[in-house]
MARPA-876124 format. One record per residue: x, y, z of N, C-alpha, C in turn; residue number from 1. Coordinates in Angstrom, 1 decimal. Layout:
SITE      nc1      nc2      nc3     cac1     cac2     cac3      cc1      cc2      cc3     n
SITE        X        Y        Z        X        Y        Z        X        Y        Z   NUM
...
//
This chain:
SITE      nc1      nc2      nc3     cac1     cac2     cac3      cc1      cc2      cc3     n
SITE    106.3    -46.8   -121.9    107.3    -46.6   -123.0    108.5    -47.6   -122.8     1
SITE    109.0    -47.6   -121.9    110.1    -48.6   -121.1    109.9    -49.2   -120.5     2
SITE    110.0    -50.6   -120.8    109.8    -51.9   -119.6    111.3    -52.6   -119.6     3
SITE    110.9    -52.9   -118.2    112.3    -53.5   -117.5    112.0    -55.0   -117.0     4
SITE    112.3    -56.1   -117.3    111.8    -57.1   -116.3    113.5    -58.3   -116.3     5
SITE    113.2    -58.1   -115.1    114.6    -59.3   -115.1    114.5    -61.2   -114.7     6
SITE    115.3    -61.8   -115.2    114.8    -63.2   -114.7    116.1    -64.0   -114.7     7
SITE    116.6    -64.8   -113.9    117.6    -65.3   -113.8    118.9    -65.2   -114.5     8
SITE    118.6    -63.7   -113.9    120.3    -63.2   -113.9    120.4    -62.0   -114.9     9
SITE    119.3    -62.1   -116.1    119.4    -61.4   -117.1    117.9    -60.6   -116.9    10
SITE    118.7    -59.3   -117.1    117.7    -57.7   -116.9    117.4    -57.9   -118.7    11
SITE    115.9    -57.6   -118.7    116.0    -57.5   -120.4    114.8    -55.8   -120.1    12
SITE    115.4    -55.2   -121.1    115.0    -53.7   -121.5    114.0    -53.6   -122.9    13
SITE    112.4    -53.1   -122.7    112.2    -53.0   -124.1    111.9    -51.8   -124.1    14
SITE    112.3    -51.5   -125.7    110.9    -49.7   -126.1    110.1    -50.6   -126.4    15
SITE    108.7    -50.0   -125.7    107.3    -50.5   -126.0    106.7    -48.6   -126.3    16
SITE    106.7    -48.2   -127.6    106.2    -47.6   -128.1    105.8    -48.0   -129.4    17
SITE    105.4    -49.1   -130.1    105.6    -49.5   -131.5    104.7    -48.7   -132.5    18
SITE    103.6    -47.9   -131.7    103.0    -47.3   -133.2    104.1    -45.8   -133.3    19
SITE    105.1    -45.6   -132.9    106.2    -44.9   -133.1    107.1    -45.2   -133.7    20
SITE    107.3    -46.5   -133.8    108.5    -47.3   -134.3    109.7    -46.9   -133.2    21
SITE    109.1    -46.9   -131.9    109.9    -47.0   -130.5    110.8    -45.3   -130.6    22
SITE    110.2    -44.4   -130.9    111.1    -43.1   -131.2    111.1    -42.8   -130.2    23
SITE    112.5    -41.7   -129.5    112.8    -41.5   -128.3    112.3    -40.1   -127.8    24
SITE    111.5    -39.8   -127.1    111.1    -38.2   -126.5    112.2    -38.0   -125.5    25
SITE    112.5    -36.8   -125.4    113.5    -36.7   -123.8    112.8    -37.4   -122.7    26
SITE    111.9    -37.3   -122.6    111.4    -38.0   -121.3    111.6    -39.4   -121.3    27
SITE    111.6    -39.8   -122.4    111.7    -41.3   -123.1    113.4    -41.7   -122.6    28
SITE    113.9    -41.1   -122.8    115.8    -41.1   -122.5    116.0    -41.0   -121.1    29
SITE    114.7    -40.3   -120.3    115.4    -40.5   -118.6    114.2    -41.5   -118.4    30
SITE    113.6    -41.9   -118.9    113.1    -43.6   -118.4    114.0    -44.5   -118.8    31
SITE    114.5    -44.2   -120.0    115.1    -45.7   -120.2    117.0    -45.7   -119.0    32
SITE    117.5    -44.4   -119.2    118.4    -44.4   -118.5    117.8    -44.7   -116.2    33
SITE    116.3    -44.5   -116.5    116.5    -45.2   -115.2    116.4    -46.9   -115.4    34
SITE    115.6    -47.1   -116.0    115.8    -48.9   -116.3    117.4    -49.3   -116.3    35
SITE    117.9    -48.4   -117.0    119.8    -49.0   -116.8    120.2    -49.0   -115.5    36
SITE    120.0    -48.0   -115.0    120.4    -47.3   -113.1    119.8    -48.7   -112.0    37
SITE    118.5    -49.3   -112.7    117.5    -50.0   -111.7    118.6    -51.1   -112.3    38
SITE    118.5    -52.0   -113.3    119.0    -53.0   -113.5    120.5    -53.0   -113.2    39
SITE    121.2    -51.9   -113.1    122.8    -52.4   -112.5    122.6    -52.2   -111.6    40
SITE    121.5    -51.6   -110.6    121.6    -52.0   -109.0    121.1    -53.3   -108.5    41
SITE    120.4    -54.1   -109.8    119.7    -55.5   -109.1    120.9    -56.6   -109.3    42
SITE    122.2    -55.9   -109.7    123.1    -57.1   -110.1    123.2    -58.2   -110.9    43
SITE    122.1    -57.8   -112.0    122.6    -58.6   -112.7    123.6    -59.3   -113.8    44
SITE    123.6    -60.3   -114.4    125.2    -60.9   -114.8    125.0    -60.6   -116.4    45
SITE    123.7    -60.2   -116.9    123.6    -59.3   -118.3    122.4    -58.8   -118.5    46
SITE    122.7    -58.1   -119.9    121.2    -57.3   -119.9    121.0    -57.3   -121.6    47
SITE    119.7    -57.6   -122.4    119.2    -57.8   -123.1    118.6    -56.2   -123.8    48
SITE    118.9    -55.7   -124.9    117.9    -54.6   -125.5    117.2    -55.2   -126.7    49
SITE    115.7    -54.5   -126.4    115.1    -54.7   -127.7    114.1    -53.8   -128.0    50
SITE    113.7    -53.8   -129.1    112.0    -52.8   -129.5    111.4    -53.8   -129.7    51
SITE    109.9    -53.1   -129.1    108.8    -53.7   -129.0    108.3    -53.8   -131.1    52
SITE    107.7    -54.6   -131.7    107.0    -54.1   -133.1    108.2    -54.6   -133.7    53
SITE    107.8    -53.7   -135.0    108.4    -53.7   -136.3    109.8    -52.8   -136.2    54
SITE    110.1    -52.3   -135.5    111.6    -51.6   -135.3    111.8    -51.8   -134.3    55
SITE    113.2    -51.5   -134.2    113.9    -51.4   -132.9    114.4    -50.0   -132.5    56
SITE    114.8    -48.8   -133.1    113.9    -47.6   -132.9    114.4    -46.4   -134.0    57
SITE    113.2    -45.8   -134.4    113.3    -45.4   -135.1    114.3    -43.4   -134.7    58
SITE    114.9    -43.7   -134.2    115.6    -42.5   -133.6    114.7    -41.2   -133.2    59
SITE    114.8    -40.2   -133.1    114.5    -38.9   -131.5    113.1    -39.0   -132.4    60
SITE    112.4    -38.8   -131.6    111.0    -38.7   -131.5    110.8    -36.6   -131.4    61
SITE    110.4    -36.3   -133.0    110.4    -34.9   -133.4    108.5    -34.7   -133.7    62
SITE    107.6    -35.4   -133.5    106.1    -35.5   -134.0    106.0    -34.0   -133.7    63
SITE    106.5    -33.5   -132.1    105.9    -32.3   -131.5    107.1    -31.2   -131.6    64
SITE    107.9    -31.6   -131.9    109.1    -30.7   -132.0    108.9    -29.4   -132.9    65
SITE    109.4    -28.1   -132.6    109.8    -26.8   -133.0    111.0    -26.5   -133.3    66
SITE    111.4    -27.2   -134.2    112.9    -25.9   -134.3    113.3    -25.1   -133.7    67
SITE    112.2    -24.4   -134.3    112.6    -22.5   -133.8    113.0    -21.9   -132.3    68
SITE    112.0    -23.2   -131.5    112.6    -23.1   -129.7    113.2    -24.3   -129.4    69
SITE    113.1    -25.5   -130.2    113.6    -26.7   -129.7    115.8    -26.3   -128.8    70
SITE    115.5    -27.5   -127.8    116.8    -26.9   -127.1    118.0    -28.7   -127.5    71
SITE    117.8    -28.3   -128.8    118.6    -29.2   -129.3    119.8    -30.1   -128.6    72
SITE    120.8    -28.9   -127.9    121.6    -29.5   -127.2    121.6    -30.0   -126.3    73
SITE    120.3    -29.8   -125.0    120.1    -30.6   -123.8    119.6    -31.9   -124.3    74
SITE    118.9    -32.2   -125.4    118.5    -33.2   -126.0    119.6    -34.8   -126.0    75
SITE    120.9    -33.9   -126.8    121.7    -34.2   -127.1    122.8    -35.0   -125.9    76
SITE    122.5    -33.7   -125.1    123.4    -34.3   -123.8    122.6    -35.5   -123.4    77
SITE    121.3    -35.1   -123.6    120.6    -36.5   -122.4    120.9    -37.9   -123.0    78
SITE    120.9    -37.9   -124.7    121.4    -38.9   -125.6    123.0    -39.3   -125.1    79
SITE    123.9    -38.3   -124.9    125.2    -38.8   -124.2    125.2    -39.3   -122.8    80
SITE    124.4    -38.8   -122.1    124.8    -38.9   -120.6    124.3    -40.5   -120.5    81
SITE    122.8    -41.0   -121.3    122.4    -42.4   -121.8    123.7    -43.0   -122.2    82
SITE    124.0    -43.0   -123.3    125.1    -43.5   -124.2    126.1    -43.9   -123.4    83
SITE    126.6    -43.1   -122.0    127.7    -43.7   -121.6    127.2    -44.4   -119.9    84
SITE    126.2    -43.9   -119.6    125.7    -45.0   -119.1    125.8    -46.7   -119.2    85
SITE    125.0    -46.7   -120.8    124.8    -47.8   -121.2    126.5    -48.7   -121.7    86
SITE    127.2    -47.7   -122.3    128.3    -48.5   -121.9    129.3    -48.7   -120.8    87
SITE    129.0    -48.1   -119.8    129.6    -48.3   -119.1    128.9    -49.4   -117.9    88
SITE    127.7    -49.9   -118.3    126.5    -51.2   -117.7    128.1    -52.1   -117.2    89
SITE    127.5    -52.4   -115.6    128.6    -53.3   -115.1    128.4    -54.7   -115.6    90
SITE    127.9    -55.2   -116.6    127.5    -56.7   -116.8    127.9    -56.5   -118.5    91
SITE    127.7    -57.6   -119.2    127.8    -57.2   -120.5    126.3    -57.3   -121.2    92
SITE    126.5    -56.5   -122.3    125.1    -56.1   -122.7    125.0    -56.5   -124.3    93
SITE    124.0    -56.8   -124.6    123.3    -57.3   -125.7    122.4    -56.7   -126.7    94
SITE    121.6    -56.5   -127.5    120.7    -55.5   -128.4    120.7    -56.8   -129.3    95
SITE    119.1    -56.7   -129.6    118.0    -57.5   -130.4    117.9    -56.1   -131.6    96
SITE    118.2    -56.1   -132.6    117.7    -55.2   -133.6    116.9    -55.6   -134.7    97
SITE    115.7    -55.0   -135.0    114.8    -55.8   -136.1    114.2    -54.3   -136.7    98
SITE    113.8    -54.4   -137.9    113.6    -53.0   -138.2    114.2    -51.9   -138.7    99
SITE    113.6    -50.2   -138.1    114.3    -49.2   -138.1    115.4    -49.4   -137.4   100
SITE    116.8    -49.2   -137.6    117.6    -48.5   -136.4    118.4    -47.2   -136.5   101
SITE    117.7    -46.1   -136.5    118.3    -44.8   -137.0    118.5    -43.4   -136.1   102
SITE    119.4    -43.0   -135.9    119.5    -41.9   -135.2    120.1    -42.2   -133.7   103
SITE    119.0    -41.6   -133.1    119.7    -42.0   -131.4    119.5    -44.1   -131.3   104
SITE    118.6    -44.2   -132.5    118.4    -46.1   -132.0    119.6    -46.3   -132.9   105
SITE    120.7    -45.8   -133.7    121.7    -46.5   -133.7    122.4    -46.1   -132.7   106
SITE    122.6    -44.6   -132.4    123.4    -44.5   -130.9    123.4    -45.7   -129.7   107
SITE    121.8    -46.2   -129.9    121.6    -47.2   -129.0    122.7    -48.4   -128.8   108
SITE    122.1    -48.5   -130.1    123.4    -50.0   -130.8    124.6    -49.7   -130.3   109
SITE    125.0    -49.0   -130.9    126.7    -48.2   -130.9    127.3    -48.5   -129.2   110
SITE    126.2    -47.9   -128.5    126.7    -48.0   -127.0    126.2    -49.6   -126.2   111
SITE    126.2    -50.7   -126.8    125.9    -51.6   -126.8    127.1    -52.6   -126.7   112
SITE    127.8    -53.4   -125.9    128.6    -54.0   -126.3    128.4    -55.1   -127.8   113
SITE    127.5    -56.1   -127.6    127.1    -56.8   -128.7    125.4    -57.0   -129.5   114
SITE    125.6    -56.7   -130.6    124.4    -56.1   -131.6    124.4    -57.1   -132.7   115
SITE    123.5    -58.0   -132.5    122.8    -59.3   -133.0    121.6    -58.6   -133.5   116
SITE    121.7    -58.6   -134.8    120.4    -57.5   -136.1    119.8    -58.7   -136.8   117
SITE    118.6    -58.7   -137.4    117.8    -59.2   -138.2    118.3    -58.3   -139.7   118
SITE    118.4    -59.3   -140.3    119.0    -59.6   -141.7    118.2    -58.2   -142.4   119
SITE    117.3    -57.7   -142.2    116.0    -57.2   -142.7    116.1    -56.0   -142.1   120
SITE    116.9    -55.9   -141.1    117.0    -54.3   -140.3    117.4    -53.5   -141.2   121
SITE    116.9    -52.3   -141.2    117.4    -51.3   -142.3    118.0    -50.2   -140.6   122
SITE    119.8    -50.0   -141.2    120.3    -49.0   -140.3    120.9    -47.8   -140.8   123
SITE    121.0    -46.9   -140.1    121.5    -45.5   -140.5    121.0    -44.4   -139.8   124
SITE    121.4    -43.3   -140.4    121.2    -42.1   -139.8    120.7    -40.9   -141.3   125
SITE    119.4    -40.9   -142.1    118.8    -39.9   -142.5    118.9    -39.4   -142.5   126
SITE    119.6    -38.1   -141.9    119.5    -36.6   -141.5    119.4    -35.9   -142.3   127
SITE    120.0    -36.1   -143.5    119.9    -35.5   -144.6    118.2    -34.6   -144.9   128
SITE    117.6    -35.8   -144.5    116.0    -35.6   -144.9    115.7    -34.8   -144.0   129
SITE    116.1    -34.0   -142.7    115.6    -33.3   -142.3    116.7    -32.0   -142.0   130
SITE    117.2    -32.0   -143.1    118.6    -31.0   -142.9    119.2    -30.6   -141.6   131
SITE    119.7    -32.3   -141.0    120.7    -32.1   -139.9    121.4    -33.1   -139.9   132
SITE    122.9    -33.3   -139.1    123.7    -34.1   -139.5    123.7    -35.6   -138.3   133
SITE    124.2    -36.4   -139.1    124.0    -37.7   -137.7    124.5    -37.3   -136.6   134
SITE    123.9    -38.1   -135.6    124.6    -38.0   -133.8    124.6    -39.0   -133.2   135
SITE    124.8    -39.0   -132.2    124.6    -40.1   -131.6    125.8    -41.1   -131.8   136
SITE    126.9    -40.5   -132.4    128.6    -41.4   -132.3    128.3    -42.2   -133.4   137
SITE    127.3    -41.5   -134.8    127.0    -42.3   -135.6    128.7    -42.0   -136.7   138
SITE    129.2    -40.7   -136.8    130.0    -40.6   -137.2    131.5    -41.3   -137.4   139
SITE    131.2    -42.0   -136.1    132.6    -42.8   -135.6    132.5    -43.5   -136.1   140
SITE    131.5    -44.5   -135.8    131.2    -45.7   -136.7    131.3    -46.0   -137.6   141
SITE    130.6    -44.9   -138.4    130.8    -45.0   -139.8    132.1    -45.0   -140.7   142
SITE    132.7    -44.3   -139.9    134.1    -43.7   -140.5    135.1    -45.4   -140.1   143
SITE    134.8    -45.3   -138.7    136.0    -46.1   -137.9    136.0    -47.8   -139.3   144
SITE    134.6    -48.4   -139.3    133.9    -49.5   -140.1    134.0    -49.3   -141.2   145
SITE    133.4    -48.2   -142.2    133.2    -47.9   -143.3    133.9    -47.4   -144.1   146
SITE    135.0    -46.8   -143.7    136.2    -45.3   -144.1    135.2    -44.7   -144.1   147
SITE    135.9    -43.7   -145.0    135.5    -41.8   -145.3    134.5    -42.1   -146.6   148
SITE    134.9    -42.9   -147.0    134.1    -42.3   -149.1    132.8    -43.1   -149.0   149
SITE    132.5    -44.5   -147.9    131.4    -45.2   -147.5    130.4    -44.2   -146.5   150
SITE    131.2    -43.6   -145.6    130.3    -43.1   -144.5    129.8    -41.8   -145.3   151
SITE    130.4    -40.8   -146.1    129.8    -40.0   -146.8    128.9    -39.8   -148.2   152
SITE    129.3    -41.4   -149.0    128.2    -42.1   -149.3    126.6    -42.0   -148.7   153
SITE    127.1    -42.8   -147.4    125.4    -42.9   -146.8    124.9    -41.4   -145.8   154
SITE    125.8    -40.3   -146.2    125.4    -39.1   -145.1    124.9    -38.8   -146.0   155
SITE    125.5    -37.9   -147.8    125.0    -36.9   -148.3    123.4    -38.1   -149.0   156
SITE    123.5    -39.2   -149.4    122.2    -39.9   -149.8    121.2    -40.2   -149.1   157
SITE    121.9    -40.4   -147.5    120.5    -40.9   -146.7    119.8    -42.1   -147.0   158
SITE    121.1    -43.2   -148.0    121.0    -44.3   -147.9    120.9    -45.4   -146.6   159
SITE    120.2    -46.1   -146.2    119.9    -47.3   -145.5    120.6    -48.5   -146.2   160
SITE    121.5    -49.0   -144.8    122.0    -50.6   -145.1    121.1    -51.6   -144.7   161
SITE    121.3    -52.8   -145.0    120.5    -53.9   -144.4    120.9    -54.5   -142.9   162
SITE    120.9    -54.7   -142.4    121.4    -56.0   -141.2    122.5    -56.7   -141.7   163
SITE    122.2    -57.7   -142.9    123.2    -58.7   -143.4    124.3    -57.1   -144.3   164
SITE    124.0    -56.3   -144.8    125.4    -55.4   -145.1    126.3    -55.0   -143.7   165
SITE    125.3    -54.6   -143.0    125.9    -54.0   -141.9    126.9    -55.0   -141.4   166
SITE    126.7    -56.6   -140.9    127.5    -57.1   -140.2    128.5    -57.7   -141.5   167
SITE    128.6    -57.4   -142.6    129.5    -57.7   -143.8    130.2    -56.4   -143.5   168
SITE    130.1    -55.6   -143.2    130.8    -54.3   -143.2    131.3    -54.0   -142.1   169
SITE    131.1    -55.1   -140.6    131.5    -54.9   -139.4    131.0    -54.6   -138.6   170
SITE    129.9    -54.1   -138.8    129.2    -52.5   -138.4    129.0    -53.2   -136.3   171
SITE    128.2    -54.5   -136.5    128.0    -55.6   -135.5    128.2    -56.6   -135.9   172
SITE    127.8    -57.8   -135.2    128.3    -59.0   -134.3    127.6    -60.1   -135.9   173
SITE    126.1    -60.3   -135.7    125.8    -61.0   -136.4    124.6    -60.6   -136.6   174
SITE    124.1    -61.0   -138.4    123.1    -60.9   -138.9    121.8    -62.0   -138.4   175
SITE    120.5    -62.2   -138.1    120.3    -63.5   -138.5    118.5    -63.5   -139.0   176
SITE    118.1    -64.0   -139.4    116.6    -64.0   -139.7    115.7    -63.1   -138.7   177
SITE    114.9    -62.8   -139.4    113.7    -61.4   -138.3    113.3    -62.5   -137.6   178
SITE    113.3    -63.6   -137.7    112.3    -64.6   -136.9    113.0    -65.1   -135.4   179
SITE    114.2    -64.8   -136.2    115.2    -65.5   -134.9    115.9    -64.7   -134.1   180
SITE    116.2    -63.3   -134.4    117.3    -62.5   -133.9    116.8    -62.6   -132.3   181
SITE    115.6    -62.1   -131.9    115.4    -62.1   -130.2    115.6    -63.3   -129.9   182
SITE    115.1    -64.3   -130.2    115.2    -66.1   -129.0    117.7    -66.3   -128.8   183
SITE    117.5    -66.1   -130.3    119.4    -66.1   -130.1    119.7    -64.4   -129.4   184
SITE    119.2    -63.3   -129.5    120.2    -62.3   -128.2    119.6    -63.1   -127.4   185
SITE    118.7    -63.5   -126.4    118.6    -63.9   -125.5    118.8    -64.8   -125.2   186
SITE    119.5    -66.5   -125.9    120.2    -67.0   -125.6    121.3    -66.8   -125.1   187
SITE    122.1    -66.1   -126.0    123.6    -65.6   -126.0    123.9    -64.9   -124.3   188
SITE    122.8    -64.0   -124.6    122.9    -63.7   -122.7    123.0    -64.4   -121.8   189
SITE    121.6    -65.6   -122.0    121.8    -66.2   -120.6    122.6    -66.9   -120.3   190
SITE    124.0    -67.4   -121.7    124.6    -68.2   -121.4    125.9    -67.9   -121.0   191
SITE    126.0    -65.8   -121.2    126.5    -64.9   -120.7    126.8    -64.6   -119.4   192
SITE    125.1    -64.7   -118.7    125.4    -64.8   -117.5    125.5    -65.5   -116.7   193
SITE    126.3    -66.6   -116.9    126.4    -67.8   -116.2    127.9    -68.2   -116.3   194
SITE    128.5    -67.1   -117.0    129.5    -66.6   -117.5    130.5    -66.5   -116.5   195
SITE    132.0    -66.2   -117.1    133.0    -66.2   -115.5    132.8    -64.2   -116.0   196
SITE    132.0    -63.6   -115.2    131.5    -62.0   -115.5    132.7    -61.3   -115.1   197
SITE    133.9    -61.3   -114.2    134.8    -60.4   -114.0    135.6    -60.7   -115.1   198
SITE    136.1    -61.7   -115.7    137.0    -61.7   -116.6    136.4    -61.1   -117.7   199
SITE    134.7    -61.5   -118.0    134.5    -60.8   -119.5    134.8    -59.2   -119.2   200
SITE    134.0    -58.9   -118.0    134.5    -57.2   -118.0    135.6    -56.6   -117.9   201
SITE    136.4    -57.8   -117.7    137.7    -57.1   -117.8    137.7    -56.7   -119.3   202
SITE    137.8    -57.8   -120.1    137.5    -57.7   -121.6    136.9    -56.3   -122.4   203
SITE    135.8    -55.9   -121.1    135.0    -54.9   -121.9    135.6    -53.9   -121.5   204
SITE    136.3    -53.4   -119.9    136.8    -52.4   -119.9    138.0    -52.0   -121.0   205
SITE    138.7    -53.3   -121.7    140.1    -52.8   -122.4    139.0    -52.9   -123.6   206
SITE    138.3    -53.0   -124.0    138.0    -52.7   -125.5    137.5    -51.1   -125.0   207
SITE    136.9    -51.3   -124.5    136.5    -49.7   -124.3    137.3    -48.5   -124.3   208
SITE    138.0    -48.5   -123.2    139.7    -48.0   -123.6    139.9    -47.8   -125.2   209
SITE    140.3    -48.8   -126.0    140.6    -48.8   -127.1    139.5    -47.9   -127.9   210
SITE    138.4    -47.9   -128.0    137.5    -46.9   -128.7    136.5    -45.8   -128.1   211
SITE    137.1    -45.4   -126.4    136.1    -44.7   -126.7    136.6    -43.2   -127.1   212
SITE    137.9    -43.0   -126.8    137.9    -41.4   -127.3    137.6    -41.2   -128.1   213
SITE    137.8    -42.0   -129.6    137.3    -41.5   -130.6    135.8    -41.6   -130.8   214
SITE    134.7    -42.5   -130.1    133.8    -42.2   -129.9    133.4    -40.9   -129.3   215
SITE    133.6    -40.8   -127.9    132.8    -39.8   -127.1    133.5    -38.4   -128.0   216
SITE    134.6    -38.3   -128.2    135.1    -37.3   -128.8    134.1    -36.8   -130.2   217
SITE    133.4    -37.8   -130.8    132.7    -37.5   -132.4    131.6    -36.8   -131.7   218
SITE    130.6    -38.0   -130.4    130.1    -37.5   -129.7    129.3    -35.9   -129.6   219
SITE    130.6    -35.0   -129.2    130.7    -34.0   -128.5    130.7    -33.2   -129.8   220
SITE    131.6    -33.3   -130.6    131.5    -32.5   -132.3    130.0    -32.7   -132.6   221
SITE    129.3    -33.3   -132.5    127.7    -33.9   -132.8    127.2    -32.7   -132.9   222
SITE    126.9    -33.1   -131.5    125.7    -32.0   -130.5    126.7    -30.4   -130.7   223
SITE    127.5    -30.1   -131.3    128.3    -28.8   -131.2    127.3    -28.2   -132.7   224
SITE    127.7    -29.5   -133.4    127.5    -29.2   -135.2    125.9    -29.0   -135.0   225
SITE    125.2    -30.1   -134.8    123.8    -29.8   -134.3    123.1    -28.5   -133.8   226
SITE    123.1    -28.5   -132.9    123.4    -27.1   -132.5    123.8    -26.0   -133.1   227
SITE    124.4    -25.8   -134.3    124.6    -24.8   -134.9    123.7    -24.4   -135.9   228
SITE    123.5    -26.0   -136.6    122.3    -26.3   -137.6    121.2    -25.5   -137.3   229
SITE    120.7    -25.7   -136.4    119.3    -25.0   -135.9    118.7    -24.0   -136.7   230
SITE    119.6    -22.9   -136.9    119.1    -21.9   -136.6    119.3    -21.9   -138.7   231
SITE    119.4    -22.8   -139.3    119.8    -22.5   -140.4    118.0    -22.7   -141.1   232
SITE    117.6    -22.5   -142.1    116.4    -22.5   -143.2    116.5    -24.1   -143.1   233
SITE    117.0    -24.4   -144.1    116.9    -25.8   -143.9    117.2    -26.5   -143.2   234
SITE    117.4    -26.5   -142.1    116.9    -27.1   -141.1    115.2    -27.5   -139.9   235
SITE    114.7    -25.6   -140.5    113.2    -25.5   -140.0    112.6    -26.0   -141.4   236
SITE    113.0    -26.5   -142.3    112.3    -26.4   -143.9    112.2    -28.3   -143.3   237
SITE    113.4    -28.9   -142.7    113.5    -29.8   -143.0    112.3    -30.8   -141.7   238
SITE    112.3    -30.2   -140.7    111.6    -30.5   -139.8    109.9    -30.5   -140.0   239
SITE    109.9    -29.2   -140.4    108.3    -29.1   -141.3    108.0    -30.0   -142.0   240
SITE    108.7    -30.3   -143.1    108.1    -31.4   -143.9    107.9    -32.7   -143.7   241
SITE    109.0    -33.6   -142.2    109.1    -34.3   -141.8    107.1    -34.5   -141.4   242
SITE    107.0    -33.4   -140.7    105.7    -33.2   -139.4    104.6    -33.5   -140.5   243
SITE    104.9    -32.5   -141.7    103.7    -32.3   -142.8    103.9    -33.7   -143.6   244
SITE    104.3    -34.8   -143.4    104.5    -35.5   -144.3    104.7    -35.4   -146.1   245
SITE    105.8    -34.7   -146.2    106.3    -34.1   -147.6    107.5    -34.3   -147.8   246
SITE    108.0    -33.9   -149.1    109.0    -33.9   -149.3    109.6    -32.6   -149.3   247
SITE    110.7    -32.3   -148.9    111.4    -30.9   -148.5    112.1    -30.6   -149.0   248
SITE    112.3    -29.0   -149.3    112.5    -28.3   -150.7    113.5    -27.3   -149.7   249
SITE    115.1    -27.8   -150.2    116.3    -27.2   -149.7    116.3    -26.1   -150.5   250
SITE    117.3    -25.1   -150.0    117.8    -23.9   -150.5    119.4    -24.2   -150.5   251
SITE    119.2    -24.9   -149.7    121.2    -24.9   -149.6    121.4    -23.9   -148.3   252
SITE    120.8    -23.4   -147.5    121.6    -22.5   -146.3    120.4    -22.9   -145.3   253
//
């Protein structure tokens, strides 16, 4: 599911799950967070993300999932305890996005210092469709980049942006053709790490500072609000139909 391989200086990370469109199982989230653990112990001077296929990931991986016992919030934590891992990577870090990027794979992004997207990438957070609300610090984002009347826009519709809207809208770094986005993140890296690396991290610790309370802080409201959802109708209404491939018939509670 997670491959790691590193080469002159730069660790590159992939989800190799593509007939999933790289969706994350919990087990999936302590593989990849050991690939992070392995690659900041090999020292290297950056690190590369990408999905294997046609996405880059299509967020938590629910095929086998239960509502009715699922333990939503450990889930959730393992998605945080990831998330600040990955920003807190001692090198600076990069994300290839092509495709899906929805759910925990925009979490992905989010905890990414820089997010170089294919023009073609459709991003967001759907929850709508399964009667639960985004996670993954998709909140922050949206709000921080988007304001209020954009981010609630794309929550109550479960509208998808493009790549080229997203970095019109800030969301990341740069748009660029499906053909090209991997050869340029992996440029950009290697020329990263060859880089004067204490000064850029100095760079990343003070940006960090600057956003993360209000990240880890949305964070934490997430997995709270999640968590509560559960136990609501539409929420088991919404998961069902996801599995049954349907469309799903709300009540409102």
């Amino acid at each position: 599911m997670i491959r790691l391989t590193i080469d002159g200086g730069v660790a590159e990370i992939a989800l190799d799950a593509p007939e999933k469109l790289n969706a994350l199982s919990r087990p999936a989230l302590y593989e990849l967070g050991d690939a992070y653990a392995e690659a900041a112990g090999s020292g290297v001077r950056a690190l590369v993300l990408r999905g294997e296929g046609r996405a880059f990931c299509a967020g938590r991986d629910i095929a086998g999932v239960d509502p009715a016992t699922d333990d939503v919030t450990d889930y959730l934590d393992a998605v945080t305890r990831l998330m600040r891992r990955m920003a807190g990577f001692p090198a600076p870090t990069f994300a290839a996005v092509q495709g899906a990027c929805l759910g925990v794979g925009l979490g992905l992004a989010i905890a990414t210092d820089v997010v170089y997207v294919a023009e073609t990438a459709k991003i967001g957070s759907p929850f709508a469709g399964i009667g639960a609300m985004l996670d993954s610090g998709a909140h922050a984002l949206f709000y921080e980049r988007l304001g209020a009347h954009r981010a609630l826009d794309l929550i109550y519709t479960g509208d998808l942006i493009s790549g080229t809207e997203a970095v019109a809208a800030g969301l990341f770094s740069r748009a660029l053709p499906a053909d090209d986005v991997l050869a340029f993140t992996r440029e950009k890296a290697a020329r990263t790490a060859v880089g004067p690396t204490q000064a850029l991290l100095a760079s990343k610790r003070l940006i960090s500072r600057m956003r993360d309370d209000r990240l880890w802080d949305a964070v934490a409201e997430e997995t709270i609000g999640q968590a509560a959802l559960r136990d609501n109708a539409d929420y088991r209404e919404g998961f069902a139909a996801f599995q049954e491939k349907r469309r799903p018939s709300f009540r409102g509670e």
